[in-house]
Backbone as XML, in Angstrom:
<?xml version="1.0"?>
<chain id="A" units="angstrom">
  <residue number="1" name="UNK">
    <atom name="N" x="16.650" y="-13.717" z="-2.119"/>
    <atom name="CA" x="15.343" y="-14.272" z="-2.417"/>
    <atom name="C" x="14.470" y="-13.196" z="-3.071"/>
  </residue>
  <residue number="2" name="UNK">
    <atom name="N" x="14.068" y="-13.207" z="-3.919"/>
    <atom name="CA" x="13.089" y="-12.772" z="-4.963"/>
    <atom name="C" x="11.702" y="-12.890" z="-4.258"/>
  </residue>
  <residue number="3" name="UNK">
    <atom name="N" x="10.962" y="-11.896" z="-4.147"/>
    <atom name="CA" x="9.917" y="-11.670" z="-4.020"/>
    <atom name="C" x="8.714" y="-10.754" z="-5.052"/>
  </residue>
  <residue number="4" name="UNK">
    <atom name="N" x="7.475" y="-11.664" z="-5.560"/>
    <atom name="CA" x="6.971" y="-11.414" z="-6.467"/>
    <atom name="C" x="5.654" y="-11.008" z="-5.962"/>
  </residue>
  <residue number="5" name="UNK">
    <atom name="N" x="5.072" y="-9.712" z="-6.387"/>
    <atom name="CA" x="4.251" y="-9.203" z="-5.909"/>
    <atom name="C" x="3.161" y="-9.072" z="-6.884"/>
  </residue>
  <residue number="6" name="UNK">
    <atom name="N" x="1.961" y="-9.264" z="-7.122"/>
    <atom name="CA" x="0.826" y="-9.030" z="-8.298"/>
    <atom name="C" x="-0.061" y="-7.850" z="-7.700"/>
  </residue>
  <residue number="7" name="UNK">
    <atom name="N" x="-0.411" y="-6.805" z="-7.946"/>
    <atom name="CA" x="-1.340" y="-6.163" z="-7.752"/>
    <atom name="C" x="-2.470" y="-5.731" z="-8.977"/>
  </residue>
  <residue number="8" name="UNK">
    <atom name="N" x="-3.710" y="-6.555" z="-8.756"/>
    <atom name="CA" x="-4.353" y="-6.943" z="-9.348"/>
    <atom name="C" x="-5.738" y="-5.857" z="-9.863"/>
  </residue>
  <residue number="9" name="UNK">
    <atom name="N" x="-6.190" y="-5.956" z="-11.144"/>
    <atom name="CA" x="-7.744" y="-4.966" z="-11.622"/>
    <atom name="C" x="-7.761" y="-3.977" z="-10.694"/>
  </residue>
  <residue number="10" name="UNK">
    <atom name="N" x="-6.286" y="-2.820" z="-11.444"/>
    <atom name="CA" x="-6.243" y="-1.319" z="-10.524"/>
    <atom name="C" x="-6.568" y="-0.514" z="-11.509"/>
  </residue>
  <residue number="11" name="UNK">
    <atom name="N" x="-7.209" y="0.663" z="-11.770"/>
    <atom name="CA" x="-6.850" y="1.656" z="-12.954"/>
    <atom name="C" x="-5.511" y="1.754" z="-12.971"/>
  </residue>
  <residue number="12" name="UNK">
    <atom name="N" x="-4.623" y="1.848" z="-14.585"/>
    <atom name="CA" x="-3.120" y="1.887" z="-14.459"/>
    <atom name="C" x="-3.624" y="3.825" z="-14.667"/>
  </residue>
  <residue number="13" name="UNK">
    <atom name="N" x="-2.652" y="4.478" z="-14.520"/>
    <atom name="CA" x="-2.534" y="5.691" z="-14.752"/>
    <atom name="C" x="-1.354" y="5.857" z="-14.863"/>
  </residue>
  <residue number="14" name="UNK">
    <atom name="N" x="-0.830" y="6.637" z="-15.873"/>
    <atom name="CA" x="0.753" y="7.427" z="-16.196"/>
    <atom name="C" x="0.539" y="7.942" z="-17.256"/>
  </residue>
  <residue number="15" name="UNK">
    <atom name="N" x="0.769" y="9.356" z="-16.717"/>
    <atom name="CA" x="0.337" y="10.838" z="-17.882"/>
    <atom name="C" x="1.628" y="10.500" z="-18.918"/>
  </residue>
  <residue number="16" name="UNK">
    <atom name="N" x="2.593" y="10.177" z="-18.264"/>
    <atom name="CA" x="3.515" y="10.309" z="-18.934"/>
    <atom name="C" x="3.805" y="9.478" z="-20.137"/>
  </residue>
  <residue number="17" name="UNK">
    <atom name="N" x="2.908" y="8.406" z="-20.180"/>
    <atom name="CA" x="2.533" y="7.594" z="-21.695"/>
    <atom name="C" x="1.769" y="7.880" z="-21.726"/>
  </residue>
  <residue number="18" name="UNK">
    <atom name="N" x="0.551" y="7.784" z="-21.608"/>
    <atom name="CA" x="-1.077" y="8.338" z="-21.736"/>
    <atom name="C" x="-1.487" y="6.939" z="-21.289"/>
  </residue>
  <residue number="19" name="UNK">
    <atom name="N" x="-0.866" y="6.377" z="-20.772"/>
    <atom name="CA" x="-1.715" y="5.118" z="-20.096"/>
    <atom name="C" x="-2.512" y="5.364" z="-19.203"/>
  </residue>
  <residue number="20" name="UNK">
    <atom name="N" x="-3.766" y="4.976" z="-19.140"/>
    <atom name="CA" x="-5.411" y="4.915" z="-18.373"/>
    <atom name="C" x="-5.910" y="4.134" z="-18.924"/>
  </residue>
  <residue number="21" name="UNK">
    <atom name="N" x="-6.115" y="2.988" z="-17.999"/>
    <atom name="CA" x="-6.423" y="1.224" z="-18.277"/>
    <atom name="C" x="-6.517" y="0.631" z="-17.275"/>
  </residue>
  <residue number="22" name="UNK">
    <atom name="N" x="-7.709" y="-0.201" z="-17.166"/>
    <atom name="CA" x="-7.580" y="-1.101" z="-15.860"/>
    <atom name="C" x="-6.528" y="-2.459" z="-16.216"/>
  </residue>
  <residue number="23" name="UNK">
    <atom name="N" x="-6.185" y="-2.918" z="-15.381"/>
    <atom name="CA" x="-4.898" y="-3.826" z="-15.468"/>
    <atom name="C" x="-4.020" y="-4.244" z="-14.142"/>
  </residue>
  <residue number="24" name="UNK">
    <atom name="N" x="-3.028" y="-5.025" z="-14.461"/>
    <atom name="CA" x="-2.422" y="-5.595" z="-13.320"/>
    <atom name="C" x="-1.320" y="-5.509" z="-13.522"/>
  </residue>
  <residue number="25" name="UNK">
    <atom name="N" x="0.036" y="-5.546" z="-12.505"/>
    <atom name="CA" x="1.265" y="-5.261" z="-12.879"/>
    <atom name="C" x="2.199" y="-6.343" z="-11.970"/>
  </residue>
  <residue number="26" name="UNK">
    <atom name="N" x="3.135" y="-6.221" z="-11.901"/>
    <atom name="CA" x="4.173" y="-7.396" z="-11.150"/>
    <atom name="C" x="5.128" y="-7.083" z="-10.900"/>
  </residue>
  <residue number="27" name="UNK">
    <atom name="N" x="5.170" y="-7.038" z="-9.581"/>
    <atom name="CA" x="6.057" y="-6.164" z="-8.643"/>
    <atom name="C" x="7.755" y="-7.333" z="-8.450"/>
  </residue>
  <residue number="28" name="UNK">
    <atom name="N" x="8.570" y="-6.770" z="-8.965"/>
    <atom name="CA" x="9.594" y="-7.808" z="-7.963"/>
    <atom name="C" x="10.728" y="-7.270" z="-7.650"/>
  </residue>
  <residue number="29" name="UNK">
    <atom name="N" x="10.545" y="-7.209" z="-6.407"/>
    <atom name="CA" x="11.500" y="-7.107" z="-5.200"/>
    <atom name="C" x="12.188" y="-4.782" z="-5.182"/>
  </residue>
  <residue number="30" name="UNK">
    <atom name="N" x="10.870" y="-4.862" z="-5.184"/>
    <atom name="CA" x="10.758" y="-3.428" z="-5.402"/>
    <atom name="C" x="10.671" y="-2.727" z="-6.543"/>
  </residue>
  <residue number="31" name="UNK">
    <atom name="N" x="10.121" y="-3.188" z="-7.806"/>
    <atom name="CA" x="10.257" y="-2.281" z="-9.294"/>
    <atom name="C" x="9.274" y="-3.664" z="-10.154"/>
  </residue>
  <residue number="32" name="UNK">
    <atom name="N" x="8.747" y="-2.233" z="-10.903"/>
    <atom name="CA" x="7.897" y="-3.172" z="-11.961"/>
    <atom name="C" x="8.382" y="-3.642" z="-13.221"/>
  </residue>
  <residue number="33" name="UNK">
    <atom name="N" x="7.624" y="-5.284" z="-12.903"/>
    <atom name="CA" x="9.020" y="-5.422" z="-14.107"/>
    <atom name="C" x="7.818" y="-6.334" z="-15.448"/>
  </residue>
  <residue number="34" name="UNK">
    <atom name="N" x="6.558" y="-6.043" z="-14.732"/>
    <atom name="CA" x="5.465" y="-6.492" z="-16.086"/>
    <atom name="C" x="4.099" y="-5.883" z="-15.426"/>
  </residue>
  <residue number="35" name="UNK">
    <atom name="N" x="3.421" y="-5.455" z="-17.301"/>
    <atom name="CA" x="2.183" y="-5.304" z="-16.950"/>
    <atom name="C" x="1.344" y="-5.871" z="-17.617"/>
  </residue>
  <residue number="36" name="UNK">
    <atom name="N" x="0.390" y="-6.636" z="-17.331"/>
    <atom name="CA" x="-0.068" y="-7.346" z="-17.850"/>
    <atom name="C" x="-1.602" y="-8.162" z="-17.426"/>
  </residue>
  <residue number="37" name="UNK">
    <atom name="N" x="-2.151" y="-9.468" z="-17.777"/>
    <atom name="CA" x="-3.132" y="-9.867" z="-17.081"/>
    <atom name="C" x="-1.742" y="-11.569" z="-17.215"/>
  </residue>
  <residue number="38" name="UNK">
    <atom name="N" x="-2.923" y="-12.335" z="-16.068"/>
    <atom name="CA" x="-2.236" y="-13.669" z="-15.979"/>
    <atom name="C" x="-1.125" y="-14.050" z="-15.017"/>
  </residue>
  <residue number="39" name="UNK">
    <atom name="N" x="-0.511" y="-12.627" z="-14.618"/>
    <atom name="CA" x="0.522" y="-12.688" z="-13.709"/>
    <atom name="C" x="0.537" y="-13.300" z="-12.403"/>
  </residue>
  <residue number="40" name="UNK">
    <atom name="N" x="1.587" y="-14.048" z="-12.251"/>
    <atom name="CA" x="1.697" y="-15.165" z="-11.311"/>
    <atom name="C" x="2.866" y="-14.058" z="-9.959"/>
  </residue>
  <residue number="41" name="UNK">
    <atom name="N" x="2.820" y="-14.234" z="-8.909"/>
    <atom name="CA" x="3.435" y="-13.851" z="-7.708"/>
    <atom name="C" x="3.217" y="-14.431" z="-6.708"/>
  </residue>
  <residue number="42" name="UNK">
    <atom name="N" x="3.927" y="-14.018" z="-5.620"/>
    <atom name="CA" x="3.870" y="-14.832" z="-4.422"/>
    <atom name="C" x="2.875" y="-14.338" z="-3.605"/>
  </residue>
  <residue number="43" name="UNK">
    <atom name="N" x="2.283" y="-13.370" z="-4.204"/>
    <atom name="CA" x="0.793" y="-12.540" z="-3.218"/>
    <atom name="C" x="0.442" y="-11.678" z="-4.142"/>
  </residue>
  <residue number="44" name="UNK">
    <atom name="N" x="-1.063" y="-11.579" z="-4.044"/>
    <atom name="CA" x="-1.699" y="-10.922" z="-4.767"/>
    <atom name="C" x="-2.117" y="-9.630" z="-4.220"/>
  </residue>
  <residue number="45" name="UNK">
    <atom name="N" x="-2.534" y="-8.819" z="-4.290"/>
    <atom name="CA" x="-3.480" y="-7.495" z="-3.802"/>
    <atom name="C" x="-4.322" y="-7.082" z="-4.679"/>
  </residue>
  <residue number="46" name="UNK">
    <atom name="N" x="-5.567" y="-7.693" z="-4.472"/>
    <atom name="CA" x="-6.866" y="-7.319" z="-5.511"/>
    <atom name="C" x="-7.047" y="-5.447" z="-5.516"/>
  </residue>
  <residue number="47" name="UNK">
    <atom name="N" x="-6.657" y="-4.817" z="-6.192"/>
    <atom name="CA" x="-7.033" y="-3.538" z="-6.076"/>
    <atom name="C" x="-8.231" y="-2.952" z="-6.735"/>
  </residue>
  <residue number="48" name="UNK">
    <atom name="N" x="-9.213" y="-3.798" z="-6.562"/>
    <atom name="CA" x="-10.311" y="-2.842" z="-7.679"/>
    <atom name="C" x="-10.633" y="-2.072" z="-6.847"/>
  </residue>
  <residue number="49" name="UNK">
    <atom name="N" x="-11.187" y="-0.409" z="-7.709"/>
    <atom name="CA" x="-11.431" y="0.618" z="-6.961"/>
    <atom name="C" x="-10.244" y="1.451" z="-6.797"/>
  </residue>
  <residue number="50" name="UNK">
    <atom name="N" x="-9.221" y="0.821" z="-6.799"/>
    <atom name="CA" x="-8.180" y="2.099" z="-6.583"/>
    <atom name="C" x="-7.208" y="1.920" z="-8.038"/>
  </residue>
  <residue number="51" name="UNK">
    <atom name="N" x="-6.241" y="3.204" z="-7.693"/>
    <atom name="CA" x="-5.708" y="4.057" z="-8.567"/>
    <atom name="C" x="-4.264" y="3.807" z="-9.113"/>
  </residue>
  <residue number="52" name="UNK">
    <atom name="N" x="-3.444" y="3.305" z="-9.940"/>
    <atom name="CA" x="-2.133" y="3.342" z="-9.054"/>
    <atom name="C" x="-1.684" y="4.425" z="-10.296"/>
  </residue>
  <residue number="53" name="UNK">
    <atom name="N" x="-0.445" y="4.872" z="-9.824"/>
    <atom name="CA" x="-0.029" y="5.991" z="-10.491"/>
    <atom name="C" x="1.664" y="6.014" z="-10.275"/>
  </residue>
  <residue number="54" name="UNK">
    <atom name="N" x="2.396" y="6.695" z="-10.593"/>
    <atom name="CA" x="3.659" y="6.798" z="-10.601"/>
    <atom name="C" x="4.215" y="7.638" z="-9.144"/>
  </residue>
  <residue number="55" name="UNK">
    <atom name="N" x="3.642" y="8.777" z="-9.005"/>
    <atom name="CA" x="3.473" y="9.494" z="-7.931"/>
    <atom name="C" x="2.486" y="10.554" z="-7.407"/>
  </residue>
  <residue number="56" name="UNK">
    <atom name="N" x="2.019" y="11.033" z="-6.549"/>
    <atom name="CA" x="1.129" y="11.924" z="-6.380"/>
    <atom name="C" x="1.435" y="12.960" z="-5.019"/>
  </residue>
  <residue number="57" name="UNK">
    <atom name="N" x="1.188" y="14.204" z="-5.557"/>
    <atom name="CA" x="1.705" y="15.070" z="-4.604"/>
    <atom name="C" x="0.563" y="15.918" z="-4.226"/>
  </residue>
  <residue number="58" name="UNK">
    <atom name="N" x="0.889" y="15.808" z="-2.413"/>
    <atom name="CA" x="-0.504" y="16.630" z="-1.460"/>
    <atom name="C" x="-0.140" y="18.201" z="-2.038"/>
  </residue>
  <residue number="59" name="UNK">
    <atom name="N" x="-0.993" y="19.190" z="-2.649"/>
    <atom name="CA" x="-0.626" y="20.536" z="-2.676"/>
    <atom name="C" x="-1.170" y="20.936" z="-1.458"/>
  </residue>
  <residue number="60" name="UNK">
    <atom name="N" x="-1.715" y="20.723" z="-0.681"/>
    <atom name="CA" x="-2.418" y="21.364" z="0.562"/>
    <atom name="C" x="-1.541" y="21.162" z="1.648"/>
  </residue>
  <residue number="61" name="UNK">
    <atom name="N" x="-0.187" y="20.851" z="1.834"/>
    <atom name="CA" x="0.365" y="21.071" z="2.812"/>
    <atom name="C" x="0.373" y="22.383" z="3.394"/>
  </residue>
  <residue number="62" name="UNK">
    <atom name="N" x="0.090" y="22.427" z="4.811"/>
    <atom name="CA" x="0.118" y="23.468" z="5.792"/>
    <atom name="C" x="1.240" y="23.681" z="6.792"/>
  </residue>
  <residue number="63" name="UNK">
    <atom name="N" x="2.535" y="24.013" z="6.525"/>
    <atom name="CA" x="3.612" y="23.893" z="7.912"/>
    <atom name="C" x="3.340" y="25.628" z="8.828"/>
  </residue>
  <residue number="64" name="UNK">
    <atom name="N" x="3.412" y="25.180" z="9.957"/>
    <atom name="CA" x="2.962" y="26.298" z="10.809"/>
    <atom name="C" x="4.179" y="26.626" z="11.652"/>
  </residue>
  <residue number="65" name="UNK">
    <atom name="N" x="5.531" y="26.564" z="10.493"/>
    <atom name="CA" x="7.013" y="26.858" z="11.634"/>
    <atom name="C" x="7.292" y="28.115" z="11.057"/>
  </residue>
  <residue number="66" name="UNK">
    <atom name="N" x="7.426" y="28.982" z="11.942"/>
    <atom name="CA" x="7.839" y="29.436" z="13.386"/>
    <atom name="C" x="5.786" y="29.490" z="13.836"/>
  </residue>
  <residue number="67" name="UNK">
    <atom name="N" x="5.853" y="29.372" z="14.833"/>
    <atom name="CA" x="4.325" y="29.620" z="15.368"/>
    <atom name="C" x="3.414" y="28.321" z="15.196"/>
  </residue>
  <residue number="68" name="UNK">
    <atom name="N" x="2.903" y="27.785" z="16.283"/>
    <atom name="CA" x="1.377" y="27.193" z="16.103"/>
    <atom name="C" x="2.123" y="25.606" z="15.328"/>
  </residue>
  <residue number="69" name="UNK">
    <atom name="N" x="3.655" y="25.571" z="16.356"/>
    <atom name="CA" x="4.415" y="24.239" z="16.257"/>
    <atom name="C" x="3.306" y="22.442" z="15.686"/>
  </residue>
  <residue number="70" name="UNK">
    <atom name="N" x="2.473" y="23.211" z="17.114"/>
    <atom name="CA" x="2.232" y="21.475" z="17.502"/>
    <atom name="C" x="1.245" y="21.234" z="15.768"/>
  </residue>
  <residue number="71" name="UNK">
    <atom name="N" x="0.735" y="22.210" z="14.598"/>
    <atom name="CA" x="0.291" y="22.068" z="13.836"/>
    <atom name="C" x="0.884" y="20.946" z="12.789"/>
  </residue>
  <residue number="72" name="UNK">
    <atom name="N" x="2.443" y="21.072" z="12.796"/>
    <atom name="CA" x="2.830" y="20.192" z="11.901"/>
    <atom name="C" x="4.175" y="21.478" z="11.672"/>
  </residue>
  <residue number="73" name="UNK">
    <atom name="N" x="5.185" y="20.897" z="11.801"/>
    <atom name="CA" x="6.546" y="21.522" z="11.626"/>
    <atom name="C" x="7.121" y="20.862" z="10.157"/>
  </residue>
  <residue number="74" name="UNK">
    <atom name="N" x="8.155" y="21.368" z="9.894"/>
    <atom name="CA" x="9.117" y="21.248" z="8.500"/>
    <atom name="C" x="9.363" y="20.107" z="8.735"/>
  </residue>
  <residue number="75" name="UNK">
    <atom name="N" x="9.874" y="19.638" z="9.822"/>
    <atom name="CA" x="10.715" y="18.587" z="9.775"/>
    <atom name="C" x="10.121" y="17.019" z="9.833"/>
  </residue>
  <residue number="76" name="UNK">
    <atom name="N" x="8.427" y="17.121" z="10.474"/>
    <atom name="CA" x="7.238" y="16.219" z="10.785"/>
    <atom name="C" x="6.626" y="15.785" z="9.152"/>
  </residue>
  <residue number="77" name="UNK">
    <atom name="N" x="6.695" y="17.604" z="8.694"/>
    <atom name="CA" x="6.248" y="17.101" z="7.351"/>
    <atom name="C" x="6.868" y="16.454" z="6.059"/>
  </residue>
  <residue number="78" name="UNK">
    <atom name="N" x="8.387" y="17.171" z="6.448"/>
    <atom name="CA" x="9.110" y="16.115" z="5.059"/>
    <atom name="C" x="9.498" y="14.597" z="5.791"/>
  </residue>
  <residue number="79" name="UNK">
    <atom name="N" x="9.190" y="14.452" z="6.795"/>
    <atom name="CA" x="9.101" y="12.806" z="7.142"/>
    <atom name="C" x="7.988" y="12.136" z="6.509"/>
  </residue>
  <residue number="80" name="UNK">
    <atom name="N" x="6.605" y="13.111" z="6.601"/>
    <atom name="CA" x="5.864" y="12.347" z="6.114"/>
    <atom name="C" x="5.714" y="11.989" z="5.093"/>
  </residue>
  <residue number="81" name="UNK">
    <atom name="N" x="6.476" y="12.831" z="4.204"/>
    <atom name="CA" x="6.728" y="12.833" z="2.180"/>
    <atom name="C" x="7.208" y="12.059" z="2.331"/>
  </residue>
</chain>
C-alpha cells in the first residue's frame, strides 16, 4: 500500500541546485517523488514557517567520554544522529 504524503507552503531549500522557494512537495512511501503546488495525498502537513532541506548537521555536539558520562556518551549521541 502506497502512502502519499503532501507537505505543504515550506521554504524548499537545496544548496545543491540553488533552490530557495516556498513550495510543496509529495512524499510517497518514503522519497520525493514531486514538487510542486496542487498536490493531492493522503495527509497533508501545512508547514508554513518552517524549513525543509535535504539534511542538516548539529556542529555543537558535546560528547564527554571518558569523564562527566551522564553528559552524553558516543554511543547516546550517534543514536541520536
Amino acid at each position: 500500500m502506497t502512502h502519499r504524503l503532501v507537505i505543504a507552503n515550506a521554504r524548499l531549500v537545496d544548496p545543491a541546485t540553488g533552490r530557495d522557494e516556498r513550495g510543496s512537495l509529495l512524499v510517497e512511501d518514503d522519497r520525493i517523488v514531486r514538487i510542486g503546488d496542487d498536490l493531492q495525498g493522503d495527509r497533508t502537513i501545512d508547514a508554513r514557517g518552517a524549513v525543509l532541506a535535504p539534511g542538516l548537521v548539529d556542529l555543537s555536539v558535546r560528547v564527554r567520554e571518558p569523564g562527566d558520562e551522564h553528559e552524553g556518551m558516543l554511543a547516546s549521541e550517534l543514536a541520536a544522529a
